[in-house]
C-alpha positions as CSV (number, residue, x, y, z in Angstrom):
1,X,-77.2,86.4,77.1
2,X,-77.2,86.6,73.1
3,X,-75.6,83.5,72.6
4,X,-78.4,81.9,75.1
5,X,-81.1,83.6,72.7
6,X,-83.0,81.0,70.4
7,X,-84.5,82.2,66.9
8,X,-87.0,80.3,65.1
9,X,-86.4,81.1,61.6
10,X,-88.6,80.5,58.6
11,X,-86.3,78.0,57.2
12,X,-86.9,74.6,55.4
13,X,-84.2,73.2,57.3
14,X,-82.1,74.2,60.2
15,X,-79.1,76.2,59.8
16,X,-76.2,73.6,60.0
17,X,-72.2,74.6,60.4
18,X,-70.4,71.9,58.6
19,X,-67.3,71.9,61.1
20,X,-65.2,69.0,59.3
21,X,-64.3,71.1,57.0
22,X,-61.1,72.3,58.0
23,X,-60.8,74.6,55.1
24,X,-63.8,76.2,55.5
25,X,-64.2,79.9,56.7
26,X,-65.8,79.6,60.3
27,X,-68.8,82.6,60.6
28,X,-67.8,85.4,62.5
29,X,-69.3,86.0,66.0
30,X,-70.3,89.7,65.3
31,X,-71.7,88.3,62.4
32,X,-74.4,86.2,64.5
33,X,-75.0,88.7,66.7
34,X,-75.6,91.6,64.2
35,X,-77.9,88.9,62.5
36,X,-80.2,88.4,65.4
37,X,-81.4,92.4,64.5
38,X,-81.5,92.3,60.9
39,X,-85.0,91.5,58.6
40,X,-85.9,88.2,57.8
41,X,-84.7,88.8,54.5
42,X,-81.3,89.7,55.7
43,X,-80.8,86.5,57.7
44,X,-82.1,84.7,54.6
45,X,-79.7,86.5,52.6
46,X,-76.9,86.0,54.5
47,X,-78.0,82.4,55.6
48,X,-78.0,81.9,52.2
49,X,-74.4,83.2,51.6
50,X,-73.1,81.5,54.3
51,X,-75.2,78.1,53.0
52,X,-73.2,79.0,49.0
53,X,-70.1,79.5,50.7
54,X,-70.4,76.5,52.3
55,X,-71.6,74.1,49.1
56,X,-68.7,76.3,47.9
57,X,-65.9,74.9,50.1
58,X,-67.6,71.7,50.3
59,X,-67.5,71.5,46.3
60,X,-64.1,72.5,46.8
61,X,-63.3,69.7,49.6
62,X,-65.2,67.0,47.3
63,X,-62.9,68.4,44.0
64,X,-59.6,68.5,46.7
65,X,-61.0,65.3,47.8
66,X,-61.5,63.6,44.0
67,X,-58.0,65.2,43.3
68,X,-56.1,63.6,46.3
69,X,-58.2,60.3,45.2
70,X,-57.2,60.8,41.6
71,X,-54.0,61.4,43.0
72,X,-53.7,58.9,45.1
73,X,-55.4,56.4,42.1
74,X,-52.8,58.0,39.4
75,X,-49.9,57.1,42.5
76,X,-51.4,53.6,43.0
77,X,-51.4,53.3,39.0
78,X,-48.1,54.6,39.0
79,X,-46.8,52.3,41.9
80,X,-48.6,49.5,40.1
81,X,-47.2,50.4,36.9
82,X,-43.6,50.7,38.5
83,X,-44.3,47.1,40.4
84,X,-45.3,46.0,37.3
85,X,-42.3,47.9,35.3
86,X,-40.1,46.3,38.2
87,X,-41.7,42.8,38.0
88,X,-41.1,42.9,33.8
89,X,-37.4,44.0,34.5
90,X,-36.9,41.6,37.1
91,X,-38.5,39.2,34.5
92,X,-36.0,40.3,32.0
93,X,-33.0,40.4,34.2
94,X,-33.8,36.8,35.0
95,X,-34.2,36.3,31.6
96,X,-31.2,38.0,30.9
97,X,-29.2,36.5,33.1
98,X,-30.4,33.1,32.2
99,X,-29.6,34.2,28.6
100,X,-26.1,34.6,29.4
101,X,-25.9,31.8,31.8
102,X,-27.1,30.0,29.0
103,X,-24.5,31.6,26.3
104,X,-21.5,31.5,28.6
105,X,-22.4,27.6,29.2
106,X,-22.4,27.5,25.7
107,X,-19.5,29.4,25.5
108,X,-17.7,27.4,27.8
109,X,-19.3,23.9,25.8
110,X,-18.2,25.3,22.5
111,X,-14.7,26.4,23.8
112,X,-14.6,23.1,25.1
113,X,-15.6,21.3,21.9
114,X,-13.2,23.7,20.2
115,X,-10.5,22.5,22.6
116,X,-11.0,18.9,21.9
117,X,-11.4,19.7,18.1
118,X,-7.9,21.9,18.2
119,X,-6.6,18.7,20.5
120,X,-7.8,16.6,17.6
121,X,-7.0,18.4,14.7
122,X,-3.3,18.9,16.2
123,X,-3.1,15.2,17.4
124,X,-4.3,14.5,13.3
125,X,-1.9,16.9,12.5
126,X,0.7,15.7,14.2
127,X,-0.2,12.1,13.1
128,X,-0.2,13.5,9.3
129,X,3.2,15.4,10.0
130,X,4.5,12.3,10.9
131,X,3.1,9.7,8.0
132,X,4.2,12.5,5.7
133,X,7.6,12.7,7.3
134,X,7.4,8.9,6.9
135,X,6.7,8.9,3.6
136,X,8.9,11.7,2.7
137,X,12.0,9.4,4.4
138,X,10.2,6.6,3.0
139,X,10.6,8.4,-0.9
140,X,13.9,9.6,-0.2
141,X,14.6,6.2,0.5
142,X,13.3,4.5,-2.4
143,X,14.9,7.4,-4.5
144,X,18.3,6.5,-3.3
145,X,17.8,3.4,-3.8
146,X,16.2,4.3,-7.6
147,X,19.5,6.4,-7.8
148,X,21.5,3.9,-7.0
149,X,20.0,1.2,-9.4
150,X,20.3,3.5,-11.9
151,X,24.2,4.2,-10.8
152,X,24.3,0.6,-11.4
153,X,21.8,-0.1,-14.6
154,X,24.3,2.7,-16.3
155,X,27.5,1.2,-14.6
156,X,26.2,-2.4,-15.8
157,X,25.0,-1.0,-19.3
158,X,28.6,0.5,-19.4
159,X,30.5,-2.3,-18.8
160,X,28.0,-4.4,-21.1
161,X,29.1,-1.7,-23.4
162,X,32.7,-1.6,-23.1
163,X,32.3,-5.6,-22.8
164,X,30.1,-5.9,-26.0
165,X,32.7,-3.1,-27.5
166,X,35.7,-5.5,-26.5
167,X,33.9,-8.5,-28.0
168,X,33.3,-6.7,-30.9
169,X,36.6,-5.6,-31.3
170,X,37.8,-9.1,-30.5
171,X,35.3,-10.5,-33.2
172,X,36.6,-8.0,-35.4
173,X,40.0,-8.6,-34.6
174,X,39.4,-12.1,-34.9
175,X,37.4,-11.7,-38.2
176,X,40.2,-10.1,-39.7
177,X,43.1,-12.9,-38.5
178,X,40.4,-15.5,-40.0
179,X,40.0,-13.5,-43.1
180,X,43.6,-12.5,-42.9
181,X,43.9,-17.2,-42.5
182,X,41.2,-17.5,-44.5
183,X,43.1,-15.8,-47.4
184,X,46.5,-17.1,-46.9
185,X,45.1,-20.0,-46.6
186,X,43.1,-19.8,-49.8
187,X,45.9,-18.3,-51.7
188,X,48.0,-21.1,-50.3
189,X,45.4,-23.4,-51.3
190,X,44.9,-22.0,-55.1
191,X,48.6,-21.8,-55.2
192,X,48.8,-26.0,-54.5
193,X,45.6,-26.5,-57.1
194,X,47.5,-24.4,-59.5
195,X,50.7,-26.3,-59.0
196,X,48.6,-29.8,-59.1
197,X,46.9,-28.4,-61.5
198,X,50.5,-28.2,-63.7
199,X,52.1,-31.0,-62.6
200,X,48.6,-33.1,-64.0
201,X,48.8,-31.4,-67.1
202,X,52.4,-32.2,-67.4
203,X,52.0,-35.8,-66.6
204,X,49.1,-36.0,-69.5
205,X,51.3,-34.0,-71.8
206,X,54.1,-36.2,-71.4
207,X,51.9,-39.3,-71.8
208,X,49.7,-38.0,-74.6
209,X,50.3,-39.0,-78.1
210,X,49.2,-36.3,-80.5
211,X,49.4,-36.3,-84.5
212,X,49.6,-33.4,-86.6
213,X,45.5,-33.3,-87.1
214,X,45.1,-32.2,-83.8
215,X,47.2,-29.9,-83.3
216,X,45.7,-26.3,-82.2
217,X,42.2,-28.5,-81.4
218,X,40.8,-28.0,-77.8
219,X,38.9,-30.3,-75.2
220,X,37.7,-30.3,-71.9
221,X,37.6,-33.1,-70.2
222,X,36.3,-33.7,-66.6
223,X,38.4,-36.4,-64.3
224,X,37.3,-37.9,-60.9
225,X,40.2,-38.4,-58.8
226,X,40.5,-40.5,-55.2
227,X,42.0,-39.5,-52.3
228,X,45.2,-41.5,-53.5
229,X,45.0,-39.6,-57.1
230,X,43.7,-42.3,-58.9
231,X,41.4,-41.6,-62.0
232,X,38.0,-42.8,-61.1
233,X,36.4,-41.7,-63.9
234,X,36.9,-39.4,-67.1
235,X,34.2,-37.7,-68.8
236,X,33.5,-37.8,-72.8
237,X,34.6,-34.5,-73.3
238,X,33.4,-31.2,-75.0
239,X,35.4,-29.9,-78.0
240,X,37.2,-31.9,-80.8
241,X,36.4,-35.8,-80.7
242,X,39.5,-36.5,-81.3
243,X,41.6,-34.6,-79.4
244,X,39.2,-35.6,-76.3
245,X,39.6,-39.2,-77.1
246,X,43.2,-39.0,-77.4
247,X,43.2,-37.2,-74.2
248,X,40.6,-39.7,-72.2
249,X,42.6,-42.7,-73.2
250,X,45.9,-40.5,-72.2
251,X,44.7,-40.1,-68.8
252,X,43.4,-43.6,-68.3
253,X,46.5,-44.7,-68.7
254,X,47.9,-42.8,-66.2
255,X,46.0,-44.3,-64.4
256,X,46.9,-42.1,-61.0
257,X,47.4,-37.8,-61.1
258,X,49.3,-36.3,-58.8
259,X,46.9,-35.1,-55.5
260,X,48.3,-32.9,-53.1
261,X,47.6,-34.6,-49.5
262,X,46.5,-31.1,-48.1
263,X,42.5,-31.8,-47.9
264,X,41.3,-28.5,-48.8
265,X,43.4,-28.7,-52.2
266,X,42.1,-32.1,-52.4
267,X,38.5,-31.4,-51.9
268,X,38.5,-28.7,-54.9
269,X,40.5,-31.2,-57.0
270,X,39.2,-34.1,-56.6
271,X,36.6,-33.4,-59.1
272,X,38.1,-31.0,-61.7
273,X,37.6,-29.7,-65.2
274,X,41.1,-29.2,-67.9
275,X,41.2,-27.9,-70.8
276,X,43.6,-29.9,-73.1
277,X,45.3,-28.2,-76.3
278,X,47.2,-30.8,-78.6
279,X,50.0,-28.9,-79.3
């Protein structure tokens, strides 16, 4: 029967029970029953209390509500921010891994290149070993055979040497036979002039008249003999005129001198100075 009761109450509004709440205290049935014998002023009171309590816990609900929705906004920033944290990463482990698919072609291009340069630098190398090998035989080569022109320059200028040295001592040798010749041959040939040489002046002494005013007086006279000894021709004479007239005349009429038949003897004869003493 109480709860079938109905109470007008001087309120601005009815009483409302916010049951969605699930928080919210739920008013006790002796509460309501006890209320229905209480003042106006009680009810109000308590109507009140219950209507504080309730902006209370709906305050509450609307700050648990804004919390679970900043919550749930911070978690949907978060998630966001993580998407987007993930996205960037994924980004830069693309980038990443583009980057070192990029460095390990180059890698790989630049080993390459560095293969082919290190096959080309030793295939140059090996080309330059050999041209330098080449040339090293090739120097060797030409050195022996420098050596050996030399060996043979010197063994050349040697025997040039001992040939020039053999002619010389020939030449010498020779020189001093000639000269050895030469003067045997000139004393043999001054020992025939001076033997002509007497034998003339014993002819012209023999045929030469001389008186005693001449005597001691000197002349020279010169006389031109042929190859057969005959007196071509019979200067004037220097000294006393006498004596070289006596003498000229003398020897003209010789007529021929003894001449040795030797040519070299001849040659210096055949035109020859005496000196005639009258003795």
């Amino acid at each position: 029967m109480i709860f079938g009761m109905h109470f007008q109450m001087p309120f601005d509004k009815p009483l409302q029970v916010q049951l969605s709440a699930p928080n919210a205290p739920q008013p006790d049935n002796q509460e309501i029953v006890q209320a229905v014998t209480v003042d106006q002023a009680a009810v109000e009171k308590r109507v009140n209390e219950i209507r504080e309590r309730e902006r209370q816990t709906e305050l509450a609900e609307q700050r648990r509500q804004a919390e679970l929705e900043r919550k749930a906004e911070e978690a949907r920033k978060a998630r966001e921010a993580e998407q987007q944290r993930l996205r960037e990463l994924q980004k830069q482990q693309e980038a990443e891994r583009r980057r070192l698919e990029q460095e390990k072609a180059a890698a790989i291009k630049q080993r390459e290149e560095a293969e082919k340069a290190a096959a080309a630098a030793a295939e140059r190398r090996k080309r330059e070993e050999e041209a330098a090998a080449k040339a090293e035989a090739e120097r060797k080569r030409k050195e022996e055979e420098a050596r050996k022109a030399e060996e043979e320059r010197k063994r050349r200028e040697q025997e040039a040497r001992e040939r020039a040295e053999r002619e010389r001592q020939l030449q010498e040798e020779l020189a001093r036979e000639a000269q050895a010749r030469a003067a045997a041959r000139s004393q043999q040939v001054q020992s025939e002039i001076d033997r002509y040489t007497a034998l003339i002046r014993n002819v012209v002494q023999r045929n030469w008249i001389v008186d005693d005013s001449m005597r001691g007086k000197e002349c020279r006279l010169n006389i031109t003999l042929s190859r057969s000894g005959f007196v071509t021709s019979v200067s004037e004479g220097e000294g006393d005129r006498a004596v070289c007239e006596s003498a000229r005349r003398a020897i003209l009429k010789i007529g021929t001198l003894p001449v040795s038949q030797d040519p070299d003897v001849y040659e210096q004869m055949k035109n020859i100075t005496f000196p005639f003493i009258a003795d």
